[in-house]
N, CA, C and O atoms as CSV, one atom per row, in Angstrom:
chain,resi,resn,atom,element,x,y,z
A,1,UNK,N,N,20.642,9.513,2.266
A,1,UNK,CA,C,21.499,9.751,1.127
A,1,UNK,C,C,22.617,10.682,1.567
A,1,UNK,O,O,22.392,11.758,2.122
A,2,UNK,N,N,23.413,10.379,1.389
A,2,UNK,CA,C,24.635,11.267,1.450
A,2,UNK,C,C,25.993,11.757,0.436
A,2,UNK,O,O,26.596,10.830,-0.104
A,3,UNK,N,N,26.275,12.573,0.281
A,3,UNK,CA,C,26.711,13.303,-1.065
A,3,UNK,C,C,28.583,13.713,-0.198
A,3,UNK,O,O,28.657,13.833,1.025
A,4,UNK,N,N,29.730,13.847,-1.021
A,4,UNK,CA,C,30.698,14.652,-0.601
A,4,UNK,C,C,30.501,16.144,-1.809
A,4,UNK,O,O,30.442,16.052,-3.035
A,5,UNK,N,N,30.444,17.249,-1.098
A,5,UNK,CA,C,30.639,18.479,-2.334
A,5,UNK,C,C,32.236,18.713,-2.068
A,5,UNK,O,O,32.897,18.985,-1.066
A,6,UNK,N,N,32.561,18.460,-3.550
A,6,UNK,CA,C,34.069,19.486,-3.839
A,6,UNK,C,C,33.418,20.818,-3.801
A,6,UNK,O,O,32.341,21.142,-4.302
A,7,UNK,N,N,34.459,21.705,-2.958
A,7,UNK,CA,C,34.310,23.290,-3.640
A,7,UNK,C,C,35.182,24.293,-3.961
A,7,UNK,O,O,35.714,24.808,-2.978
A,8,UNK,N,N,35.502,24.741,-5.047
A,8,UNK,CA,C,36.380,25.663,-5.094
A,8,UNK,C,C,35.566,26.800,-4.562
A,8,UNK,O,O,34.342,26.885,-4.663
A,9,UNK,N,N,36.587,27.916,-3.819
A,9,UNK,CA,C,36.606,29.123,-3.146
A,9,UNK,C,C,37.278,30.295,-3.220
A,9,UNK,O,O,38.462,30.269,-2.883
A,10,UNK,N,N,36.632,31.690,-3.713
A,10,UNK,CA,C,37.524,32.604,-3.750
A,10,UNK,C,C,38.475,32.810,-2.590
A,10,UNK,O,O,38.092,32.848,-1.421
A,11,UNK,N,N,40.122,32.980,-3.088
A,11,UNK,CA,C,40.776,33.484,-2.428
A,11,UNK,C,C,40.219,34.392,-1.091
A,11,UNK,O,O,39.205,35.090,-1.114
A,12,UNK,N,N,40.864,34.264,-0.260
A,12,UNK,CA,C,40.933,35.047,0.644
A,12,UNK,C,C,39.313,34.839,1.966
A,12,UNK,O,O,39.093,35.165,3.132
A,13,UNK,N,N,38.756,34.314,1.153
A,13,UNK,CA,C,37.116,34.065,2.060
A,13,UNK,C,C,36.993,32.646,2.167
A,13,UNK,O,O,35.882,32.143,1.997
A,14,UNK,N,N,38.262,31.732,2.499
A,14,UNK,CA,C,37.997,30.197,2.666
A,14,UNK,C,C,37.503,30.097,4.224
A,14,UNK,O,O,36.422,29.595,4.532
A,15,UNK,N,N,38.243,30.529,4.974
A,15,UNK,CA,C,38.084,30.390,6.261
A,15,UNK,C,C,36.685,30.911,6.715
A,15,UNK,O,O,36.231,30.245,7.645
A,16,UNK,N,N,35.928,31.880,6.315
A,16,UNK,CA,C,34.462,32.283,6.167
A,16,UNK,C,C,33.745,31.313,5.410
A,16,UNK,O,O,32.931,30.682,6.084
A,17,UNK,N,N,33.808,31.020,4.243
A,17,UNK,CA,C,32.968,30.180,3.748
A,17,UNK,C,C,33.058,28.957,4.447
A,17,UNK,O,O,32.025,28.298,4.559
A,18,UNK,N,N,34.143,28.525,4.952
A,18,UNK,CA,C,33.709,26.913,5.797
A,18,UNK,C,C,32.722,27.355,7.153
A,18,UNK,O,O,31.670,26.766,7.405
A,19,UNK,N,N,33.121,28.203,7.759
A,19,UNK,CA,C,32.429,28.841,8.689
A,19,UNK,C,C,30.626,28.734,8.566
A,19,UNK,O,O,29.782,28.428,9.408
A,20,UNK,N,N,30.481,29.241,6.739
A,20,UNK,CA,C,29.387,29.493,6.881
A,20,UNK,C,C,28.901,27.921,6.361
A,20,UNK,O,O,27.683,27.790,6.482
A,21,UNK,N,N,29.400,27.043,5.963
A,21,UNK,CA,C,28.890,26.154,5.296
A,21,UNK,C,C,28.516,25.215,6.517
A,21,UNK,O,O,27.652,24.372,6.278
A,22,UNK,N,N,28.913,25.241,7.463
A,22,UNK,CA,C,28.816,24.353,9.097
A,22,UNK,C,C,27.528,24.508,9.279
A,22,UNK,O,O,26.731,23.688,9.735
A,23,UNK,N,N,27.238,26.159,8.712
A,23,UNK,CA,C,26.067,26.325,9.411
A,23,UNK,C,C,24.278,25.950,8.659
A,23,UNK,O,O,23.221,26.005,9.287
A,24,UNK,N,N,24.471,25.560,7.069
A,24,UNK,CA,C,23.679,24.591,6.329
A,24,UNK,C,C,23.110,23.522,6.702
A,24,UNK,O,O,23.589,22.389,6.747
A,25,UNK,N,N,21.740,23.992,7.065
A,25,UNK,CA,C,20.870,22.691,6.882
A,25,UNK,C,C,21.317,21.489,6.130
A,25,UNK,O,O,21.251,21.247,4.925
A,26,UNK,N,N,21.788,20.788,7.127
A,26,UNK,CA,C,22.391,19.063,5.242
A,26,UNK,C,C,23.275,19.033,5.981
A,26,UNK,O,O,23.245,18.024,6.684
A,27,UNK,N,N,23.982,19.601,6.145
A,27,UNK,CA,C,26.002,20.067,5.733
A,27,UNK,C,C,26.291,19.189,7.450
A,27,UNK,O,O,26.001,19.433,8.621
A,28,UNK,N,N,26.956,18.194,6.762
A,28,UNK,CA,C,27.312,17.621,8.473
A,28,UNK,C,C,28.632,17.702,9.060
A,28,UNK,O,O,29.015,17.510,10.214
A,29,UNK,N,N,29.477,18.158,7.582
A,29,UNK,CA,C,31.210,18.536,8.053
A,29,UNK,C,C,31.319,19.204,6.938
A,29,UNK,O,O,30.813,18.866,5.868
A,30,UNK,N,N,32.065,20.305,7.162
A,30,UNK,CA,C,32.860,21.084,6.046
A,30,UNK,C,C,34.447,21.066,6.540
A,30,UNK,O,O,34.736,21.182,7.731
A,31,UNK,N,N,35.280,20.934,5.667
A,31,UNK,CA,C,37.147,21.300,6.009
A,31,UNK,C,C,37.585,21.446,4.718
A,31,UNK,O,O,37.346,20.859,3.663
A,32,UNK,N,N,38.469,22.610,5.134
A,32,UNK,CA,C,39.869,22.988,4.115
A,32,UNK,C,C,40.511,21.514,3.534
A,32,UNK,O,O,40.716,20.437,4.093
A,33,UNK,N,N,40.727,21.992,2.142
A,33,UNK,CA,C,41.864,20.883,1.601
A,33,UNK,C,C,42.539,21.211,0.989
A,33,UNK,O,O,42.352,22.369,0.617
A,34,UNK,N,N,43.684,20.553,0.479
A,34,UNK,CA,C,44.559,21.240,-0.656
A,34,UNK,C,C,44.200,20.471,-1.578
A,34,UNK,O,O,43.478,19.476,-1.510
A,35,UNK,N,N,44.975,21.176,-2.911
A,35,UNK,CA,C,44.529,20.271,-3.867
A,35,UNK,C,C,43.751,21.316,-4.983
A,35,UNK,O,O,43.692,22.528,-4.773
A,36,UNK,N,N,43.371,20.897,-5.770
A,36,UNK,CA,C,42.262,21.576,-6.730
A,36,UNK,C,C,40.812,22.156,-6.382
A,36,UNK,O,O,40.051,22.806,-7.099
A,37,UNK,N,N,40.611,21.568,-4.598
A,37,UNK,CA,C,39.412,21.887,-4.667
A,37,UNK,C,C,39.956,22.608,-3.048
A,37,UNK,O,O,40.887,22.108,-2.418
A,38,UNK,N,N,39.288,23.671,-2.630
A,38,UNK,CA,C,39.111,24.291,-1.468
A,38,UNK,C,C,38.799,23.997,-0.304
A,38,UNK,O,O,39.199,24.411,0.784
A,39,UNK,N,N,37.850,23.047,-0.682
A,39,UNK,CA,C,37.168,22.595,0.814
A,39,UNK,C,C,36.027,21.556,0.261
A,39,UNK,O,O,35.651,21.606,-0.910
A,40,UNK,N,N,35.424,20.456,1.357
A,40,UNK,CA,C,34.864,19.258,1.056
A,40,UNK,C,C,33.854,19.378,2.213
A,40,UNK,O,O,34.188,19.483,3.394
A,41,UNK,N,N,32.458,19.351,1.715
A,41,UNK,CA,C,31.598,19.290,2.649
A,41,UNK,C,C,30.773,18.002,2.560
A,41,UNK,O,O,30.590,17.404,1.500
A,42,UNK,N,N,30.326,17.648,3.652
A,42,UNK,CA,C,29.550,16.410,3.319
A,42,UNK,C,C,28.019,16.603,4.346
A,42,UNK,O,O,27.746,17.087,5.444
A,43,UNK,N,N,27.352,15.965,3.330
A,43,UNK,CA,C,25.939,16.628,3.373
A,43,UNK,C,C,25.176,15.517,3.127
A,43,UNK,O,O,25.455,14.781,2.181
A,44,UNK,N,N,24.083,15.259,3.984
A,44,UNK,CA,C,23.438,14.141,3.765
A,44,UNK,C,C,21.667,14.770,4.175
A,44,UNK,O,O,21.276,15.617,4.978
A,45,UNK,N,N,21.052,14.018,3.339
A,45,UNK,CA,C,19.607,14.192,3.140
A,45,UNK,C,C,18.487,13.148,2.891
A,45,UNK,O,O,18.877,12.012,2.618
A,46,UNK,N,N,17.264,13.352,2.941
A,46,UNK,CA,C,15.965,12.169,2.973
A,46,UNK,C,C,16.295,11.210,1.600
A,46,UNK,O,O,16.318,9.986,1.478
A,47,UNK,N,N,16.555,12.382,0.557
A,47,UNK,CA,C,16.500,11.768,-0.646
A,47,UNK,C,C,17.676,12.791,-1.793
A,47,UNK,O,O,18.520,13.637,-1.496
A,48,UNK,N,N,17.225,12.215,-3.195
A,48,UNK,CA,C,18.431,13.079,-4.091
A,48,UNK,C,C,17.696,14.224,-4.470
A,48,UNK,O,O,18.505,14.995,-4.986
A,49,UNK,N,N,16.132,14.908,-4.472
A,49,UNK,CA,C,15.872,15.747,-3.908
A,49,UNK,C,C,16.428,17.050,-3.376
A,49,UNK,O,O,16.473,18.147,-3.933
A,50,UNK,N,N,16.883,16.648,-2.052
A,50,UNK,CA,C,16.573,17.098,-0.976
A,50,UNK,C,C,17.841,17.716,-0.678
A,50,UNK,O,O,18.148,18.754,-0.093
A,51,UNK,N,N,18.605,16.641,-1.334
A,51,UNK,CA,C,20.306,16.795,-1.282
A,51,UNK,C,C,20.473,17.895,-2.331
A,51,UNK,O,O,21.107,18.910,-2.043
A,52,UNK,N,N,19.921,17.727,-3.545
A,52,UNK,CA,C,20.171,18.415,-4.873
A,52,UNK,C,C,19.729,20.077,-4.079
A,52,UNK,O,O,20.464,21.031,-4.332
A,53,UNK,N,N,18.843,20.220,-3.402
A,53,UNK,CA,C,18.484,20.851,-2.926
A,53,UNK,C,C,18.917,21.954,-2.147
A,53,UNK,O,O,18.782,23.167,-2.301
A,54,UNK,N,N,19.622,21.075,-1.033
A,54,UNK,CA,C,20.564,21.774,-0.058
A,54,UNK,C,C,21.917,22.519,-1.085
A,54,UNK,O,O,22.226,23.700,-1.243
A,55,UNK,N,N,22.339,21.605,-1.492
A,55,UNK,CA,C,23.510,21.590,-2.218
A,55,UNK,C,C,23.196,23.472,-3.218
A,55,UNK,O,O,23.873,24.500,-3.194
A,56,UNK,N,N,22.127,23.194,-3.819
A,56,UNK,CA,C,21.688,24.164,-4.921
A,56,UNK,C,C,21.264,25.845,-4.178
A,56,UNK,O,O,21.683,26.942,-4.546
A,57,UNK,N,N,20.428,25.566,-3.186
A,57,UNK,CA,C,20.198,26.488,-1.941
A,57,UNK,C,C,20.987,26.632,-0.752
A,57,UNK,O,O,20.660,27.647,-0.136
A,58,UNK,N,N,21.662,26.154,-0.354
A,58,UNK,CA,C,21.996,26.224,0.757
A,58,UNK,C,C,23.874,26.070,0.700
A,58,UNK,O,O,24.659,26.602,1.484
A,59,UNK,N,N,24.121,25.417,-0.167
A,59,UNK,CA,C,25.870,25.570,-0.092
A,59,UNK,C,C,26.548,26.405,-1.414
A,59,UNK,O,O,27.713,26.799,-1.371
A,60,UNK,N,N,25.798,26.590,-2.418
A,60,UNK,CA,C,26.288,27.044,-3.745
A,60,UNK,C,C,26.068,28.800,-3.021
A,60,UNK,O,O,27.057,29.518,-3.163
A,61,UNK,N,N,24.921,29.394,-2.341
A,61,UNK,CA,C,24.840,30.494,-2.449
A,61,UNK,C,C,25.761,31.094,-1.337
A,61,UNK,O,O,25.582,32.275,-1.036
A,62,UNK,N,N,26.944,30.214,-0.565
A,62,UNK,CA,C,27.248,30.995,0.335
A,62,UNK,C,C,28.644,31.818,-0.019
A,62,UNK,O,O,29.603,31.367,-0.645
A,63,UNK,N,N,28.484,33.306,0.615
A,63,UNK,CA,C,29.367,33.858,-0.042
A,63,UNK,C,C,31.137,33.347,-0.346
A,63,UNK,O,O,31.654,32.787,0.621
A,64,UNK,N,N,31.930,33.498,-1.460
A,64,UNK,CA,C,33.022,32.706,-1.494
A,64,UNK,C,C,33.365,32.087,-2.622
A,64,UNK,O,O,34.309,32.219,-3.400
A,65,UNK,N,N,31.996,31.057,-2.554
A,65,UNK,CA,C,31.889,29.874,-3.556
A,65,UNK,C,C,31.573,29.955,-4.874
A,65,UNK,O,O,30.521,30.531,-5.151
A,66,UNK,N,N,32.168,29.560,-5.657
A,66,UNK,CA,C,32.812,29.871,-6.930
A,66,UNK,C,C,31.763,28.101,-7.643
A,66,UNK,O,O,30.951,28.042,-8.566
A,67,UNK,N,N,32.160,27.223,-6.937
A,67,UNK,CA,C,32.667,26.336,-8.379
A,67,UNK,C,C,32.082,25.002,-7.203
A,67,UNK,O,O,32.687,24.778,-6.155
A,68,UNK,N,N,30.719,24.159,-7.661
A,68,UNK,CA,C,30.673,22.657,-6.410
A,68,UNK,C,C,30.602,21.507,-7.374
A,68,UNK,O,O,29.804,21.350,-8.298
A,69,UNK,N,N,31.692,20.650,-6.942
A,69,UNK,CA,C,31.149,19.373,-7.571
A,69,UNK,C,C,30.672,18.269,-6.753
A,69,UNK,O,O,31.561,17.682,-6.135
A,70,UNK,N,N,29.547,17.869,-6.608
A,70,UNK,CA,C,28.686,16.600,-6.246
A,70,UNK,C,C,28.831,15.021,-6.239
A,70,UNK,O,O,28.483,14.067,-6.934
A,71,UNK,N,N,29.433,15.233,-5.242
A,71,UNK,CA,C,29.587,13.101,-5.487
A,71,UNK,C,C,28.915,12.596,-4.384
A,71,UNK,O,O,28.881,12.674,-3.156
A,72,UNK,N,N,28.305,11.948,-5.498
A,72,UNK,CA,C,27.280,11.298,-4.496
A,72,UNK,C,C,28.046,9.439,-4.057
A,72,UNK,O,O,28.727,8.689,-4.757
A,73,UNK,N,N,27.514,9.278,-2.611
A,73,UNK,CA,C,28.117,8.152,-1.978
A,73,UNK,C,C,26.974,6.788,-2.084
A,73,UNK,O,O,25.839,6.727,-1.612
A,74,UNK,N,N,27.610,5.921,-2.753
A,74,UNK,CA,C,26.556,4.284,-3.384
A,74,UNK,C,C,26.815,3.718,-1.681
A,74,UNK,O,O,27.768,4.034,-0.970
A,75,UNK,N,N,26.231,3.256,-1.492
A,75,UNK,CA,C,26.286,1.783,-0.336
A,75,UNK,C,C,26.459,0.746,-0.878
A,75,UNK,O,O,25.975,0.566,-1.996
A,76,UNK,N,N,27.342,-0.423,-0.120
A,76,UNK,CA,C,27.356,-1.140,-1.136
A,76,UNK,C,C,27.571,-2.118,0.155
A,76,UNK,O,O,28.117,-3.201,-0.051
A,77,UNK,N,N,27.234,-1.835,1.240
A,77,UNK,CA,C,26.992,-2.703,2.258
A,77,UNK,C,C,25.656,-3.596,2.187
A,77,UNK,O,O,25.398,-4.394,3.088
């Protein structure tokens, strides 16, 4: 399963929070974006679980992060 997180980020701690988000169990890319949202991590896991999981523990608590929205990716192959 694999998920993209939007995240908004306090000012001034973007470049730290991607830093730290690399380093999340799940988290298989984090990068800066412009736009409404800060940065886009993508995170993939066993199940929605696991993902809900990471996402809830592991990317919401790192310092910075304000605000995640969850999109999750269908296959449609």
């Amino acid at each position: 399963m694999k998920a993209y997180v939007l995240i908004k980020i306090q000012s001034g701690e973007i470049v730290d929070a991607i830093r730290q988000l690399r380093k999340v169990p799940g988290v298989v890319a984090a990068d800066m974006t412009f736009g409404p949202y800060d940065a886009v991590a993508v995170v993939e896991a066993k199940d929605l679980n696991a993902l809900g999981l990471t996402v809830a523990a592991g990317v919401q608590p790192v310092v910075g992060v304000k605000e995640t929205l969850t999109c999750l990716v269908i296959d449609i192959a």
